[in-house]
Every structure is written in structure tokens, then in C-alpha cells.
C-alpha positions as CSV (number, residue, x, y, z in Angstrom):
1,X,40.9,34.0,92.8
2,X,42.1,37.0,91.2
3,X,41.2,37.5,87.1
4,X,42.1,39.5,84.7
5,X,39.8,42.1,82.8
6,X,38.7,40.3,79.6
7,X,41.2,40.6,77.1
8,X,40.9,42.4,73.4
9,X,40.3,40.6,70.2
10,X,44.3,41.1,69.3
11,X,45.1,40.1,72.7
12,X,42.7,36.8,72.4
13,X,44.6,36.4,69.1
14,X,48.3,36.7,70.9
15,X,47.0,34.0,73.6
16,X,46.4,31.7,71.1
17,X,49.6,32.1,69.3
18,X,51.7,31.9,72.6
19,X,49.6,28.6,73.5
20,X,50.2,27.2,70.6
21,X,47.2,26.8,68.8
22,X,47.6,26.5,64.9
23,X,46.7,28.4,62.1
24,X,43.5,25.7,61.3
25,X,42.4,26.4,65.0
26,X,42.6,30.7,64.9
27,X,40.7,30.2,61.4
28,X,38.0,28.2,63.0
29,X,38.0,30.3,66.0
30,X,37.5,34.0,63.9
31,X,34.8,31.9,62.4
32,X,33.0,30.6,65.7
33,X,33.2,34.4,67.3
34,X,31.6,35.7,63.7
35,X,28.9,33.8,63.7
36,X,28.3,33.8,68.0
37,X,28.3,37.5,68.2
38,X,26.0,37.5,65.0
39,X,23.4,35.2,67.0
40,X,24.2,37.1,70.8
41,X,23.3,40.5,69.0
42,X,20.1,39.1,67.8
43,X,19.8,37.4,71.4
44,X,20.7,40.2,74.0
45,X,23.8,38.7,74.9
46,X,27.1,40.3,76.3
47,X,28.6,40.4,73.3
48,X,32.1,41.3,75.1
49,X,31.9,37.7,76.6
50,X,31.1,36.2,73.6
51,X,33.7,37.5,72.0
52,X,36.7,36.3,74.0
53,X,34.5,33.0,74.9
54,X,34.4,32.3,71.3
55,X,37.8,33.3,70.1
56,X,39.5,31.2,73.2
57,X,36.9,28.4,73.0
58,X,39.5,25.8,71.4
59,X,42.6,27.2,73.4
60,X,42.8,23.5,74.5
61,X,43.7,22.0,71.0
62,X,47.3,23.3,71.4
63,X,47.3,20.8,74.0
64,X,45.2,17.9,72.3
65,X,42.6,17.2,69.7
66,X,40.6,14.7,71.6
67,X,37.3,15.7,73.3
68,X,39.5,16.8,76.6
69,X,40.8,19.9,74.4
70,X,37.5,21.4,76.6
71,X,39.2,20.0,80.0
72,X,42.8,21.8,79.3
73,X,41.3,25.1,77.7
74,X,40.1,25.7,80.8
75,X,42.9,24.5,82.5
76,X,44.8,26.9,80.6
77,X,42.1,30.0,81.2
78,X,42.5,29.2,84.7
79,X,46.5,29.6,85.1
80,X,46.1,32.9,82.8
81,X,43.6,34.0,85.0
82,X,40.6,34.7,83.1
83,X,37.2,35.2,84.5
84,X,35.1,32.1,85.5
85,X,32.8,33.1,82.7
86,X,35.6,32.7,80.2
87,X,36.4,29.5,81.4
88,X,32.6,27.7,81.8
89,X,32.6,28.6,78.0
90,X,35.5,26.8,77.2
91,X,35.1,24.1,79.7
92,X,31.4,23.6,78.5
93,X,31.4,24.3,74.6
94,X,31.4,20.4,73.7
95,X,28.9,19.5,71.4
96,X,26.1,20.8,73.0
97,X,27.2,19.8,76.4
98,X,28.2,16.4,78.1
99,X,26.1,15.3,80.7
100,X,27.7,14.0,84.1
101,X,26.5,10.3,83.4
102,X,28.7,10.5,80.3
103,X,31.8,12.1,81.0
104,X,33.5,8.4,82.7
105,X,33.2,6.8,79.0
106,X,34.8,9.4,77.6
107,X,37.4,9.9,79.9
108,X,37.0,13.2,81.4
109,X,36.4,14.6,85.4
110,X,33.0,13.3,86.8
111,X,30.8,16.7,86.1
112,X,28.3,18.2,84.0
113,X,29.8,19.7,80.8
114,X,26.5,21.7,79.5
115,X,26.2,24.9,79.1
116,X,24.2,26.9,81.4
117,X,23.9,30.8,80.2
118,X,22.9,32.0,77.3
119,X,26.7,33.0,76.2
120,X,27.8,29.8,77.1
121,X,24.9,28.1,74.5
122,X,25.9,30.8,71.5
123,X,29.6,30.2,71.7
124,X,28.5,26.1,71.7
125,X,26.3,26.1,69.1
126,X,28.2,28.3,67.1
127,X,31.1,26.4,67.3
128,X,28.7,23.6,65.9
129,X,27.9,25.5,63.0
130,X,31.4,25.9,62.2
131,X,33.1,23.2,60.2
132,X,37.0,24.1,59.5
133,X,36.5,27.8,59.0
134,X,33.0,27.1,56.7
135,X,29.4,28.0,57.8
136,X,27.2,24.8,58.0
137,X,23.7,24.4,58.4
138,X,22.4,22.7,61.8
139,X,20.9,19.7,59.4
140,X,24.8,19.0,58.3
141,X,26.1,19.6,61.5
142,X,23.4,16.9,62.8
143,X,24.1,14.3,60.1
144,X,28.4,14.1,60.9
145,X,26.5,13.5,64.6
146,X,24.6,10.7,63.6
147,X,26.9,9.0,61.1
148,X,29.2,8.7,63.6
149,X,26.7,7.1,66.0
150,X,26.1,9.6,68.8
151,X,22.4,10.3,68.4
152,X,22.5,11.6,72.0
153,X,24.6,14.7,70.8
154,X,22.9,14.9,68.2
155,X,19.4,15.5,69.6
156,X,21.3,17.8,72.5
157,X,22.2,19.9,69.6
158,X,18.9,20.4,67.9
159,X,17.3,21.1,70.9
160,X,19.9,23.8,71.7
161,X,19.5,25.1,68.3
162,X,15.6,25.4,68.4
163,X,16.1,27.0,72.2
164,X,18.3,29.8,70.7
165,X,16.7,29.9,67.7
166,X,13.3,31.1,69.9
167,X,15.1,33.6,72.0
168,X,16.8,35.0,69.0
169,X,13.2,35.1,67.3
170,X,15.2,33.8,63.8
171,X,15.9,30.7,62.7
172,X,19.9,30.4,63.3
173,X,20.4,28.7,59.6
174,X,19.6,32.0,58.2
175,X,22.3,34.3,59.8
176,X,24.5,34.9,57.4
């Protein structure tokens, strides 16, 4: 399949815009890409990717708001013809990924939905860290997990968030 170079920050923006998305999800989005390309700077990561993975990352809630907003922002990606490693963001930015053995509950295709690189894990765990437009901490973010019952994420995140906090050599809390 043929892609497209990855697109600017303004041209991120405009995709959002013509998709859809509203004003709550390009707030949230500026905020994920701040704080992602804060942590892949500290991290070594292509900050480029990061960028457009983090600023498109919730492309799928002009579609829906349920967990398969992941599912169509990809879907979406695809038929604009982004790069594969635009796309593996989007698709796997849920939480802190979604097992295979999990995805039939919760109605989405039968595959793993974790992230794999390292810009894949920034952009998810940012987007964690990111409640509305508002910085959280990880304990926050882990406490809205297990209120609602899903330990499992839960866990999934705070071991993603000591991983990157080790490769980053900070604890992620205190980026500001």
C-alpha cells in the first residue's frame, strides 16, 4: 500500500476537523502530543511519529466514543493513507493495550491491541495521563481504572508507566 509522508501539526489539525472530531477531542489531543513528545524527548523517540501519532490518536471518536473509537481511527488512517506506524498507534493506544483474549468481550476484531514500540507506548501512556485536556498523575489515572472495576488495565498501565519511566530515566509524574 501506498502512504502518504507524515503530515504537519496544522495538517493533523485539518484531518481532525474534516473527520469530525470535536472541539473536547482536538483539546485532548494538543494535550496527549504535549506531554508524549515531552516523555519521547527524554526517551530517544522519533519525535516526528509521536507527533502525528498523538495528535491523530483519537481520530476515531468522530465516529464513536466507545472503546472501538481505536478500531475506526485506524480504519480512517488507513483510507487516508497514513503510514502503518501512524496507524498501530491509533489502533493500539487503548488503555495500555488489550490483549487478544480480551478483545471478544468487548466487541472488537480477534487481535492483540498492545503496543509494541516505544512511540506506540508514549502516545498510550500519554494519552492516560490526559484527562479532558488536564495533566493527571498515573496514581489518578489508576484509581478511575479500578473504580470502575478493570484491575487488569489497571496493572497493564503501571507497568507500562514504570517501563517508560526506566528508559526515560525520570519518573513520568514529574514532566511537567
Amino acid at each position: 500500500m501506498e502512504t502518504i509522508p507524515l503530515p504537519s501539526y496544522k495538517e493533523c489539525i485539518d484531518i481532525l476537523v474534516k473527520a469530525g472530531c470535536d472541539k473536547g477531542v482536538i483539546e485532548h489531543s494538543k494535550a496527549v502530543t504535549e506531554l508524549a513528545v515531552k516523555m519521547g524527548s527524554l526517551c530517544g523517540a522519533n519525535i516526528r511519529l509521536i507527533e502525528v501519532g498523538a495528535l491523530l490518536h483519537d481520530i476515531g471518536r468522530s465516529r464513536t466514543h466507545t472503546i472501538r473509537h481505536a478500531v475506526e481511527g485506524a480504519e480512517i488512517l488507513k483510507e487516508l493513507k497514513l503510514p502503518p506506524e501512524v496507524i498501530h498507534i491509533v489502533e493500539r493506544h487503548i488503555g495500555a493495550g488489550i490483549p487478544k483474549e480480551d478483545t471478544k468481550k468487548l466487541g472488537l476484531p480477534h487481535k492483540d491491541y498492545i503496543p509494541e514500540t516505544l512511540e506506540e507506548k508514549i502516545v498510550a501512556h500519554a494519552d492516560n495521563l490526559i484527562g479532558g485536556a488536564r495533566r493527571e498523575k498515573v496514581e489518578s489515572a489508576l484509581k478511575k481504572w479500578r473504580i470502575e472495576g478493570l484491575e487488569d488495565g489497571a496493572r497493564r498501565i503501571e507497568n507500562l508507566h514504570n517501563e517508560l519511566c526506566k528508559l526515560c530515566g525520570i519518573d513520568i509524574d514529574e514532566i511537567k
